[in-house]
C-alpha positions as CSV (number, residue, x, y, z in Angstrom):
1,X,92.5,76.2,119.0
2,X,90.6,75.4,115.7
3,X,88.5,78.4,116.0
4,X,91.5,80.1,116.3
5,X,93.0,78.9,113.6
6,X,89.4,79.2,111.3
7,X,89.7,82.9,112.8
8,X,92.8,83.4,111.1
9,X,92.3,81.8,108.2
10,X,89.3,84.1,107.5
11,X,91.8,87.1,107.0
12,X,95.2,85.3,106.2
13,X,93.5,83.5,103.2
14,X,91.7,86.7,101.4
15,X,94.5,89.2,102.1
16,X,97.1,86.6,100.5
17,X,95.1,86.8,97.6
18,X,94.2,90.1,98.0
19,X,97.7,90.8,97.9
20,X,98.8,88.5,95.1
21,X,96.1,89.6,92.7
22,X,97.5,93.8,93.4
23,X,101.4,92.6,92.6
24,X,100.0,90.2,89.5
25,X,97.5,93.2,88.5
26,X,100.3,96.2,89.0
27,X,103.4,94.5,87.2
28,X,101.5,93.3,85.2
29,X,100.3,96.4,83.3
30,X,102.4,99.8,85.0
31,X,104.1,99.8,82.0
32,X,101.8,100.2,79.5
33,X,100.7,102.6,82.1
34,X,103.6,104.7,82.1
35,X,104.5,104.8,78.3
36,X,100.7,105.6,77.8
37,X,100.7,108.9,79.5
38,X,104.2,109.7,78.3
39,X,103.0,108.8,74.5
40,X,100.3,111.5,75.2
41,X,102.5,114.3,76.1
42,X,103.5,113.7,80.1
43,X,106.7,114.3,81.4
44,X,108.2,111.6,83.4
45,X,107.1,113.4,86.8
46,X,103.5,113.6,85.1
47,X,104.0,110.1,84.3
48,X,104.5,109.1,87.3
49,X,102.2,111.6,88.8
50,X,99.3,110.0,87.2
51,X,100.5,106.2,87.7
52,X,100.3,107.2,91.7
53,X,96.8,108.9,91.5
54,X,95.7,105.8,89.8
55,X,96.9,103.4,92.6
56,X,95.9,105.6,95.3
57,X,92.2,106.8,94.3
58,X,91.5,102.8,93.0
59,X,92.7,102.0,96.7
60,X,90.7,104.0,98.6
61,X,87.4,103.4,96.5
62,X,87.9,99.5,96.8
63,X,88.4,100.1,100.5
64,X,85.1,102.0,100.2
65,X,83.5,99.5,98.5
66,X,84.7,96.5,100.1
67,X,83.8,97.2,103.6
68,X,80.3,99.3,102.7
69,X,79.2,96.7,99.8
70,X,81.2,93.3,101.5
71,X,80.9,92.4,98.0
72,X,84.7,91.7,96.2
73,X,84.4,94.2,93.4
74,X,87.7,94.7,92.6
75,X,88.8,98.3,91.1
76,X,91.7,98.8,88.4
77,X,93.0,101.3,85.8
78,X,92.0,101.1,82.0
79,X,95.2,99.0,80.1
80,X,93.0,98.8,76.9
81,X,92.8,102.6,78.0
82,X,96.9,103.2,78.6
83,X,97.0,101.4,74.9
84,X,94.7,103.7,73.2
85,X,96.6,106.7,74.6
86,X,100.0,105.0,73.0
87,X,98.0,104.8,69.7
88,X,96.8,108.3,69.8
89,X,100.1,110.1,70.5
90,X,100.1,113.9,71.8
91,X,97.0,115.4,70.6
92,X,97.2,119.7,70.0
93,X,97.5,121.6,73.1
94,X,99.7,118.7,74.9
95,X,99.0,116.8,77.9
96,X,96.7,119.3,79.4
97,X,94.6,118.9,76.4
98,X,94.6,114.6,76.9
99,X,93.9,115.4,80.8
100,X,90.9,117.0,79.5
101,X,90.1,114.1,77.5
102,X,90.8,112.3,80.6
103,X,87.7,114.4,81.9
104,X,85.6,113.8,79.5
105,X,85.8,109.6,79.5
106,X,85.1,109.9,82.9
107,X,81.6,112.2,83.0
108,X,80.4,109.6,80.5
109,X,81.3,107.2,82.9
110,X,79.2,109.1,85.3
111,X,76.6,109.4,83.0
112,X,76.0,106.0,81.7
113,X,75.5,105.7,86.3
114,X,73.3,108.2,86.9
115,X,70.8,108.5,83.8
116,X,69.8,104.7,83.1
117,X,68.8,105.5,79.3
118,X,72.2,106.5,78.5
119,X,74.2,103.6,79.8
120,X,71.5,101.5,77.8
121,X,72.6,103.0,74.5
122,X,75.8,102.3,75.2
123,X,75.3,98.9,75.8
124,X,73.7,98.6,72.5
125,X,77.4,99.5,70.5
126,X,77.7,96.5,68.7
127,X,80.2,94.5,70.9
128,X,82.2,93.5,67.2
129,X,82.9,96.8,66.6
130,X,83.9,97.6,70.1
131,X,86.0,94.5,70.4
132,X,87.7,95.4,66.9
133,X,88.8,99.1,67.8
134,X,90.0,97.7,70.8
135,X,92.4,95.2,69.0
136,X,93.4,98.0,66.3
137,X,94.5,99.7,68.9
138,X,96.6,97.3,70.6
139,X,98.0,95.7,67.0
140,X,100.6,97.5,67.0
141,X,102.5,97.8,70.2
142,X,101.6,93.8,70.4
143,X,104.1,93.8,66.7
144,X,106.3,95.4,69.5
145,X,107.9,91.8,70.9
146,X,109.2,91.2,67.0
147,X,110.5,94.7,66.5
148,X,113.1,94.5,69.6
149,X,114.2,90.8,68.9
150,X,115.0,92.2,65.5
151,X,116.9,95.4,67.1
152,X,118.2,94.1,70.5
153,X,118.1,90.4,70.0
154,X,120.2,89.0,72.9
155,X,118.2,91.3,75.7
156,X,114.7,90.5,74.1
157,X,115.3,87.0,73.6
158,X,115.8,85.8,77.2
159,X,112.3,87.8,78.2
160,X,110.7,86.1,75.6
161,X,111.9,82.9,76.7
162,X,111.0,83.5,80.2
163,X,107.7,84.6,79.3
164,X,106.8,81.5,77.1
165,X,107.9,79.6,80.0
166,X,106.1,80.5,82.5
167,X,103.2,80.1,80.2
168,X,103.8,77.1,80.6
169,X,104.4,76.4,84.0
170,X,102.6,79.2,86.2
171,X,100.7,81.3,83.4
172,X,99.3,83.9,86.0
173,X,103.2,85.0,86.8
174,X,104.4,84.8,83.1
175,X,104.0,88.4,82.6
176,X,105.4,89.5,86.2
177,X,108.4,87.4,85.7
178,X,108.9,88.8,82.4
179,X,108.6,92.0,84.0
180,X,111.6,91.1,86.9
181,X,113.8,89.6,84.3
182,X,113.5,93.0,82.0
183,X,114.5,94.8,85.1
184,X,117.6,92.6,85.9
185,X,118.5,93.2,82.1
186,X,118.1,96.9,82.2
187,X,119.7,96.9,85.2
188,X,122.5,95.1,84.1
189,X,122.8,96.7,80.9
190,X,121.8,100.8,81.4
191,X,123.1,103.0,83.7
192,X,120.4,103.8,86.4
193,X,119.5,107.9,87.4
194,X,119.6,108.4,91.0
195,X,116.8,107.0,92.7
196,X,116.9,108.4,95.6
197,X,116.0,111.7,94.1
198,X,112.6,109.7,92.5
199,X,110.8,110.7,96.1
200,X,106.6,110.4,94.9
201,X,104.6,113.6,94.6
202,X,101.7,114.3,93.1
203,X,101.5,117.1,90.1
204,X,98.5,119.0,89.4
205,X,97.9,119.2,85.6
206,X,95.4,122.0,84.7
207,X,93.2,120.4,82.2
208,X,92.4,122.2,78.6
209,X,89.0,121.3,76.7
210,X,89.4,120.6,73.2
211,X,87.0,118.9,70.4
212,X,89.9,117.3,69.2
213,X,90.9,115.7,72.2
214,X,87.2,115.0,73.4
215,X,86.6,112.8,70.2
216,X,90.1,111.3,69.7
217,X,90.6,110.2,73.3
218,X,88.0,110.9,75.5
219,X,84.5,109.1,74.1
220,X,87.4,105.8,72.7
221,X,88.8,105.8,76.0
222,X,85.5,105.5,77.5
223,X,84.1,103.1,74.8
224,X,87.4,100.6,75.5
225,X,87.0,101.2,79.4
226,X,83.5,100.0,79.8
227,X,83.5,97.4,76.5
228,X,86.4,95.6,77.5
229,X,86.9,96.5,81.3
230,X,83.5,96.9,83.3
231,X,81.2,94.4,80.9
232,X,84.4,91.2,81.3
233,X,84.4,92.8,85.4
234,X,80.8,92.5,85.7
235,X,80.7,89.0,84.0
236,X,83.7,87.8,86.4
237,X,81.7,89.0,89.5
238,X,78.2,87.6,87.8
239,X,79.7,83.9,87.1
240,X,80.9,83.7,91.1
241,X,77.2,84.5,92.2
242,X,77.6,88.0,92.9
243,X,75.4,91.0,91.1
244,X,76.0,94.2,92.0
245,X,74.1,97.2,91.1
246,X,76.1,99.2,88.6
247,X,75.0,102.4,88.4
248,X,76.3,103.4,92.0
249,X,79.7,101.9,90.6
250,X,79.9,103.7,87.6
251,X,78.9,107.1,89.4
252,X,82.1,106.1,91.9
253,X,84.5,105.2,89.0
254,X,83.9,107.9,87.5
255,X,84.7,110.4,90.0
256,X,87.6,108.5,91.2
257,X,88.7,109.1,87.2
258,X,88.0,112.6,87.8
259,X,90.2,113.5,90.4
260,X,92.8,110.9,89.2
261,X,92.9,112.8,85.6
262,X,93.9,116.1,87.5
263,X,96.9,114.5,88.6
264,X,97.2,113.1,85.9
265,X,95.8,109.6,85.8
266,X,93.8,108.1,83.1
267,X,90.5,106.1,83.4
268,X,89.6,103.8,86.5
269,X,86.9,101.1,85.8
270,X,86.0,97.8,87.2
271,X,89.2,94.7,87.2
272,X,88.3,91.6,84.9
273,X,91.5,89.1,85.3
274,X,92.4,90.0,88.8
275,X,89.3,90.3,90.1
276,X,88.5,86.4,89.5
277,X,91.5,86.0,92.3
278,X,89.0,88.1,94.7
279,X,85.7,86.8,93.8
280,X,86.5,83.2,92.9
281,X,87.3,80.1,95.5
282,X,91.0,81.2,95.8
283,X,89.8,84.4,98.0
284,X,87.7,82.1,100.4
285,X,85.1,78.9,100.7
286,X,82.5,81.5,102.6
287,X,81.5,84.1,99.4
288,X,80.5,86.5,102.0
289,X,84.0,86.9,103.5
290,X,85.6,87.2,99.9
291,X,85.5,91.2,100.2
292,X,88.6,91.1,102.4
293,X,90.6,90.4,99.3
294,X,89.6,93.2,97.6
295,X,90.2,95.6,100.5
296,X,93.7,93.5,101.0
297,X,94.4,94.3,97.5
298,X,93.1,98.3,97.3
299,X,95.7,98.6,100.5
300,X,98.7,96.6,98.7
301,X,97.3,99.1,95.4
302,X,97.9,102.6,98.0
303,X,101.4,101.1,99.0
304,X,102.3,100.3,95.6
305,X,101.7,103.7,94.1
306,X,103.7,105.7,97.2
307,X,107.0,103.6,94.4
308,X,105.0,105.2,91.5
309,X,107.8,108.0,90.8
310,X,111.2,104.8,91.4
311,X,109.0,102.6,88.4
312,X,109.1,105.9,86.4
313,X,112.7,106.8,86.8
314,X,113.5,103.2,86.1
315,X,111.4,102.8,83.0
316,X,112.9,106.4,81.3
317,X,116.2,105.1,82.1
318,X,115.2,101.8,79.6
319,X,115.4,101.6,76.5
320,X,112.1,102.1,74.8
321,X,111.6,99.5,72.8
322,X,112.7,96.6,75.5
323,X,109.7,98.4,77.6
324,X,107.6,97.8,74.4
325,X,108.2,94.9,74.2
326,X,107.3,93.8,77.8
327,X,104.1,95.8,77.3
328,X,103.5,94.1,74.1
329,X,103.5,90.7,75.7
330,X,101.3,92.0,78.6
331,X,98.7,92.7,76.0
332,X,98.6,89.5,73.7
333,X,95.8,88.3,75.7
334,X,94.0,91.1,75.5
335,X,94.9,91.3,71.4
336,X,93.4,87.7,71.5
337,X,90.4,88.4,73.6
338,X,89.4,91.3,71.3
339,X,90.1,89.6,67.7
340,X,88.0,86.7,69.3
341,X,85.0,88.8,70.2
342,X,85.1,90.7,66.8
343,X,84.6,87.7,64.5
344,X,81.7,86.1,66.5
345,X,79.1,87.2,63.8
346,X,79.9,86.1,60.7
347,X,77.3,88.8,59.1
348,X,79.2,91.7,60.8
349,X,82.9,90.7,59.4
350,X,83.6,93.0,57.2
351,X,82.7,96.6,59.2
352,X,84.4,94.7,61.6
353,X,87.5,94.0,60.0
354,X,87.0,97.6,58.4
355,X,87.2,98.9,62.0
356,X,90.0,96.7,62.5
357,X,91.9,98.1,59.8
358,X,91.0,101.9,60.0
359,X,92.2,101.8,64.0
360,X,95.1,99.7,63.2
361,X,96.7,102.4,60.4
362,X,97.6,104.9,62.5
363,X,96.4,107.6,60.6
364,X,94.0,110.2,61.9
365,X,92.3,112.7,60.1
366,X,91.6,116.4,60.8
367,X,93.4,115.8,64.2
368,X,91.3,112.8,65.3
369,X,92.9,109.6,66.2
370,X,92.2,106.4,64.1
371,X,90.5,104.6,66.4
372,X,87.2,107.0,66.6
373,X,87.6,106.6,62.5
374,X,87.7,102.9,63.1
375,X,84.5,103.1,64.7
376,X,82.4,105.3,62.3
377,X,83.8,103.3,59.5
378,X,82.9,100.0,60.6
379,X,79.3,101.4,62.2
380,X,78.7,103.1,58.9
381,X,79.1,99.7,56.6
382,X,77.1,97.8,58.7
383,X,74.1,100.3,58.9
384,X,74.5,100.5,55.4
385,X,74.7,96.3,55.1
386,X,71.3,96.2,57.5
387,X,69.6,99.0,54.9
388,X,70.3,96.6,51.9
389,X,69.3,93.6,53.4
């Protein structure tokens, strides 16, 4: 009877975790998701579309991995990614033009797998400057929170409450519960569309290459995926005793990008916060048995995107800056992670805070978004700085 229940416990304990770390990971950040692609030009059924082709294809390749590595590398969308494309707005030629961008983020990511030298140089983009596009980016939908308490104080203020709360109390569900208590408001307070007609499908979006489109949101969205989503990812799996060999999963994240992007779906890259619930302790004493979570979790992540197209309907029918808000929140952390990394080295503060400030404006310039700007800025000052010293 003790084997038995040992037996059990081998799957019961990874696929709860599995399981929590999908719900924490999905309500977490869909959202941000969804007002992403619709920033950049997608309809709600494009949306919503590309939020299932996400869940679905990061399912199926951390089943893949899982069970063919037993290693617990979890898989996730780019948020930093979904906050970039909020930043960058619609660029010319619509959302077939930033599915084409799309494209483009993920054959780098396929190239920095498959020819070594490449994925080198990228590693050598000074993490500072990285890590300060990243938080000009998110500035200013993290200003979001303020903005609604100022325009719809008595439905922001109980999220915010509830959020700072659970901070305190059971920080790894404050953002979910936030999420729940925002739906109970809009619920309460907006009149729902019929959900029953919200039935998932996917959407082929014909993609449409464009300079503009490949600079402004294709090479960002892959600097922001793999600087702050497969480097923390690879860290997380590193610091439980696990290293992987990367290149095969770049090569894989990458094509899972690719076909998500034609439905719709932005870039896929290694998790960073979740995937601690897979690879740590919490998944299982025995580190070789830890993979179950992740394959518990790529299932929950397939089951969760078949309600891709009920989140989408529910999120048009809110109003936008509530949904803002919430995503705003989500992303402090992330806001704080990046500002942190940024300022490390003193000697590179100022083209780092001239990144910060050029991604944080807004403005773009002959059709390029700021945050590509931000970059050249900041990585012109300090090659400049190095030359004089």
């Amino acid at each position: 009877m003790a084997g038995q229940g040992r037996g059990a416990g081998d799957f019961i304990q990874p696929a709860s975790a599995g399981i929590l770390a999908a719900v924490v990971g999905f309500a977490s950040a869909f959202t941000i998701v969804l007002q992403g692609l619709t920033a950049a030009g997608a309809t709600p059924v494009q949306a919503a579309s590309g939020l299932m082709a996400l869940c679905v294809v990061k399912g199926l390749i951390g089943i893949q991995m899982g069970l063919y590595n037993r290693l617990p590398i979890s898989i996730t969308w780019s948020t930093p990614g979904a906050a970039l494309l909020i930043a960058t707005g619609v660029p010319v030629g619509g959302f077939a033009a930033t599915v084409g961008g799309f494209l483009v983020a993920a054959s780098l990511i396929m190239l920095a797998g498959l020819w070594p030298l490449f994925g080198r140089l990228v590693a050598r983009i000074p993490i500072g400057l990285a890590s300060a596009m990243l938080a000009g980016v998110l500035f200013d939908l993290c200003l979001a929170p303020v903005r609604s308490m100022a325009a719809l104080p008595w439905l922001t203020l109980p999220i915010l409450l509830t959020w700072a709360l659970m901070l305190r109390f059971a920080r790894l569900y404050a953002v979910p519960v936030s999420v729940a208590v925002t739906a109970a408001l809009i619920g309460w307070s907006t009149p729902l569309p019929d959900l029953a007609a919200a039935w998932p499908r996917p959407e082929l979006v014909l993609p449409v290459f464009s300079l503009e489109a490949a600079i402004s949101i294709g090479l960002p969205l892959f600097i922001v995926t793999m600087a702050s989503q497969n480097i923390p990812g690879l860290a997380v799996l590193r610091g439980n005793g696990y290293d992987p060999d990367t290149r095969p999963i770049f090569i894989i994240t990458g094509m899972g990008s690719a076909v998500a992007a034609l439905f719709g779906g932005q870039s896929m890259n290694l998790a960073a916060i979740t995937a601690a619930l897979c690879a740590g302790p919490e998944a299982h004493p025995d580190p070789g048995k830890r993979y179950r979570a992740t394959v518990a979790a790529a299932i929950t992540y397939i089951l969760l995107g078949l309600g891709a197209s009920y989140a989408a309907a529910f999120i048009a029918a809110a109003p936008p800056l509530l949904i803002q808000a919430v995503a705003g929140l989500a992303l402090l952390p992330s806001l704080a992670s990046a500002l942190a990394g940024s300022l490390a080295k003193e000697a590179e503060r100022l083209p780092v805070i001239l990144t910060f400030t050029v991604a944080a404006s807004g403005i773009g310039f002959f059709g390029i978004g700021p945050a590509f700007w931000g970059l050249i800025a900041g990585g012109a000052l300090m090659l400049c700085l190095k030359k004089r010293r």
